[in-house]
C-alpha positions in Angstrom: 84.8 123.0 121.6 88.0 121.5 123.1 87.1 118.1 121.9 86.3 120.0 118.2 89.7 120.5 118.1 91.5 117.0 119.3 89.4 116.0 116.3 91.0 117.6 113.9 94.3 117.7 115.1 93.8 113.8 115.3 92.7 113.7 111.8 95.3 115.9 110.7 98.1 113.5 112.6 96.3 110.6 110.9 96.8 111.9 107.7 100.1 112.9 108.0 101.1 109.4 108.7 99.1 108.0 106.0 101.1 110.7 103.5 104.3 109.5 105.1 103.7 105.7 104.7 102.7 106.2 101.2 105.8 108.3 100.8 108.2 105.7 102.3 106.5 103.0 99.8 107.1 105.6 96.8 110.6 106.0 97.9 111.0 102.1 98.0 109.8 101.7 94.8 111.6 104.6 93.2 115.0 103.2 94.7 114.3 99.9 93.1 113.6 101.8 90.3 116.9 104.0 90.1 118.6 100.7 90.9 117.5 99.0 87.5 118.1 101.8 85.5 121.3 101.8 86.6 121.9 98.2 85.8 120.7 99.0 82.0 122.7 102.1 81.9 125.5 99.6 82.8 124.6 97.2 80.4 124.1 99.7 77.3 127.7 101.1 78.5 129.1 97.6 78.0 127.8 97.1 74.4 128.4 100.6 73.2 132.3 99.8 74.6 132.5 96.5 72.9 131.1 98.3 69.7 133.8 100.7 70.1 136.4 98.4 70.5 134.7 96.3 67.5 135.3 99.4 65.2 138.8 100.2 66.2 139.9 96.4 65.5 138.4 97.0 62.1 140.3 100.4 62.0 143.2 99.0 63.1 143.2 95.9 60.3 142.0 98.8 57.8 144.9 100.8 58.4 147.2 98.0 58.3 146.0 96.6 54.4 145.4 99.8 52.7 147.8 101.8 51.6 149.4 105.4 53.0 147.2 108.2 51.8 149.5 110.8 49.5 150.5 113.4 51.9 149.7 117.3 50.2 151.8 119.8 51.0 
């Protein structure tokens, strides 16, 4: 009966280390993962800034050539 029981709380360890070496792999990957999508995050950041700064140039030569819009009062 004894020996029942070492069984199972052997299996039980076993598995618990299996679950916890697949976890640590999941946890790798999802790291390398997070670390990508912060590089593209980063990346799509630059070009929406240099969009931005594209459209105020423009805004800035716009406003510059056209005339003053009649003020209503």
């Amino acid at each position: 009966m004894l020996d029942d029981y070492l069984v199972t709380l052997e299996t039980k360890v076993q598995n618990a280390v299996e679950l916890i070496e697949l976890l640590r792999i999941e946890i790798m990957e999802l790291k390398e993962e997070n670390e990508s999508l912060k590089e593209e995050r980063e990346a799509w950041k630059n070009r929406v800034l240099k969009v931005i700064e594209r459209f105020d140039a423009i805004e800035r030569e716009s406003g510059s050539e056209a005339p003053a819009a009649p003020q209503q009062g």
